[in-house]
N, C-alpha and C positions, 0 to 999 in steps of 0.2 A: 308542727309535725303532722304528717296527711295521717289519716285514718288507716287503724292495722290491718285492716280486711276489704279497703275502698277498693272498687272493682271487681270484686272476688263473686264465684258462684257458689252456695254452701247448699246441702241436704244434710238436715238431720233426720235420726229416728225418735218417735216420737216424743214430739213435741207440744204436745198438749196440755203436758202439766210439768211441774219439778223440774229436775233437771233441766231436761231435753226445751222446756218454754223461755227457760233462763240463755236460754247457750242460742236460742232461736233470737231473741231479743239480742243479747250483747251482741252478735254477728252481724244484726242489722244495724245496732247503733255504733258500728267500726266500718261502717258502708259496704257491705255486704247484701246483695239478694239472697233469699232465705227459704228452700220449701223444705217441706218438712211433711210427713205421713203421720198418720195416728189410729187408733183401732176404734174405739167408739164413743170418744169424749167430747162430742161434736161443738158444745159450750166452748170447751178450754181450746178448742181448736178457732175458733172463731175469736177468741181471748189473742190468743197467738197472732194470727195475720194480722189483727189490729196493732197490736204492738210492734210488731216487725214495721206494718206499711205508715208509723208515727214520723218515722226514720229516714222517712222520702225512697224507699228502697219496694223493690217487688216481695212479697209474700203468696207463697202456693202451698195449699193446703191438698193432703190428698188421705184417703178413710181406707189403707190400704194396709191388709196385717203382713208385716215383716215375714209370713210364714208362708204366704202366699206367694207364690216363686212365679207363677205364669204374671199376676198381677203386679208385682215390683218391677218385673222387667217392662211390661206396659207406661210403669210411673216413669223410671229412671229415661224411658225412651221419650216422654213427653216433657219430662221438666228439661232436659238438652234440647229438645224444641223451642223451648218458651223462655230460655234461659242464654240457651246458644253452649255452654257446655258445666259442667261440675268440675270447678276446683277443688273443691274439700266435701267432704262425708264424715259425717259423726256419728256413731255408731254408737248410740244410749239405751235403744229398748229394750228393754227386761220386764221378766215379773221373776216374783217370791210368791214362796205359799208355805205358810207357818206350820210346817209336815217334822217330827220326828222321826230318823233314819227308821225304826224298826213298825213305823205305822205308814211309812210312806207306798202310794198306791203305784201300781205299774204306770197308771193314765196322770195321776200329777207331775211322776218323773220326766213322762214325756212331754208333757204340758211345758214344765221350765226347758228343758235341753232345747226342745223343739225354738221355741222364741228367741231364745239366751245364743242358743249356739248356732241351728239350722239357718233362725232368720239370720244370722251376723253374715252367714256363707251368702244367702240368696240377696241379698241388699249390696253385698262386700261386691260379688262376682260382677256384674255387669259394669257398674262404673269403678269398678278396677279397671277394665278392660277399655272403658272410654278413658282414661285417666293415661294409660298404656298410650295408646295411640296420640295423646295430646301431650307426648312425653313430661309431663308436670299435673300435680296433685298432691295434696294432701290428708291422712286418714288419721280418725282418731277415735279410738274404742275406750268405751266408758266400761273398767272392767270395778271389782271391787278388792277393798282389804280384808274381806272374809276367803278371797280365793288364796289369800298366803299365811293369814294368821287363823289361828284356834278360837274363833269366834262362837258363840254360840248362836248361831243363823244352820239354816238349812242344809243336809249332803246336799240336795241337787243343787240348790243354788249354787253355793263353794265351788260345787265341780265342773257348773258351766260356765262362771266368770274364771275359774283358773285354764281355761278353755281357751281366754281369750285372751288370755295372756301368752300362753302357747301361739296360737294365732299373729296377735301381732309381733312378739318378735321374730316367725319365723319370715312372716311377707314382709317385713322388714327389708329384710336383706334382700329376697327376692323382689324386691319393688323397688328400688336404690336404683341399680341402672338406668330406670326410665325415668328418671326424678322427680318419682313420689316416695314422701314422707310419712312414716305409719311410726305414731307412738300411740301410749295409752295413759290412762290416769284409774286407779284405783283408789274409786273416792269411800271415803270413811263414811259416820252416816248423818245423813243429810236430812231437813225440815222438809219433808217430804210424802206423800202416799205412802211409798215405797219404805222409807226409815220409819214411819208414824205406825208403823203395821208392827212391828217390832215391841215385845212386853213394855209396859212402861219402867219395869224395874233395870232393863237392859239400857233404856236412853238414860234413865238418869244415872244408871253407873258409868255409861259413856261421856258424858258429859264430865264425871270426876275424871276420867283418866283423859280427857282430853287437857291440853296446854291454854287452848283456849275457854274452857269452861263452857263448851255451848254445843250444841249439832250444829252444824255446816249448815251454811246458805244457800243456796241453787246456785246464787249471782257466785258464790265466792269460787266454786267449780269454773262456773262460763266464763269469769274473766282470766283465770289461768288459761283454761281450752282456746280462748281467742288469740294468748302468743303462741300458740303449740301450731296451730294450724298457718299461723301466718309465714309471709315471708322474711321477718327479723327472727324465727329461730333457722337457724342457719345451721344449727350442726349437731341438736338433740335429733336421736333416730333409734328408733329400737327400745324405745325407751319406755317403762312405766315409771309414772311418777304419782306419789302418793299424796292426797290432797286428802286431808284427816283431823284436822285441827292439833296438830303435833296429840295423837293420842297413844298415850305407853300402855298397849294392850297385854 
């Protein structure tokens, strides 16, 4: 059976650590070229294109924040250069910040929304629109299970991953005629920065209510995200799908 991504052009957001290094890596090892931006983990970045280029496949790193809207469009226009065009977009980067609704600052809110939601727009817009014209592509937004369940994680966080749930299933539809594919996955919480930042007393009650007994793996996200984007799913679309270690929150 050939490789589920052989051929394919992939950008993820960043990919330097967690997640987004996991989903960079598996893509490359389904034969996939791989770039991918990152804000300032220049180590994990370099970690990354090693991995990806093990794979016999191109790796392109670029130090460019998702919020930067002049300079993404600079990136998206030069990895279509160096690539020839962008099949699939994974749309992972976020931050949290361990803020109580009633001490939360005007500059932290904007801090999350800004990354969370602004970047999803300035990343999304441009190779939407190469994706348009190459009538085929595929999108996949990395949103979370704090944006639909009573988690005890962040307002802003909650409110800019339910954000992108809005989001993808609206371009869903709106992106269907031109035969691109926009789902999402709200992942539970993962071995991660991102989840490790979280009380210790909150992972390990997660860990009881998960089915699995454990936090999520990066790999275990990236290898779902590699059928989602490929061409054998055929007919999921609009879709979040929950990747959480079966956890009964």
């Amino acid at each position: 059976m050939s490789l589920l991504l052989e051929g394919k052009k992939a950008f993820v957001t960043g990919g330097s650590r967690g997640i987004g290094q996991a989903i960079c890596e598996v893509f490359a090892r389904e034969g996939a070229d791989v770039a991918f931006n990152y804000n300032n983990n220049v180590q994990g970045a370099e970690e990354t294109v090693r991995r990806i280029e093990s794979y016999g496949v191109k790796g392109l790193a670029y130090q460019v924040s998702v919020t930067d809207k002049h300079a993404v469009k600079h990136m998206v226009t030069d990895i279509i250069g160096k690539l020839g065009c962008i099949d699939i977009l994974v749309n992972n980067a976020a931050i949290n910040k361990a803020d109580m609704f009633a001490t939360t600052t005007e500059k932290s809110w904007h801090s999350v929304i800004d990354v969370n939601v602004n970047g999803l727009y300035y990343v999304t817009k441009p190779i939407y629109k190469h994706m348009m014209r190459q009538r085929k592509g595929s999108i996949l937004n990395i949103t979370s299970i704090g944006a639909i369940r009573s988690l005890p994680t962040s307002v802003h966080y909650a409110t800019s991953k339910a954000a992108v749930i809005g989001f993808t299933k609206c371009l869903a539809r709106e992106a269907a005629p031109f035969g691109i594919t926009v789902n999402g996955i709200a992942a539970g919480i993962f071995d991660t920065d991102l989840g490790l930042s979280l009380p210790d007393k909150f992972q390990e009650l997660y860990e009881s209510w998960a089915m699995k007994n454990r936090l999520g793996k990066p790999q275990d996200l990236a290898e779902f995200a590699s059928f989602l984007v490929s061409d054998r799913n055929t007919y999921m679309v609009g879709e979040i799908v929950t990747v959480d270690g079966g956890a009964v929150v």
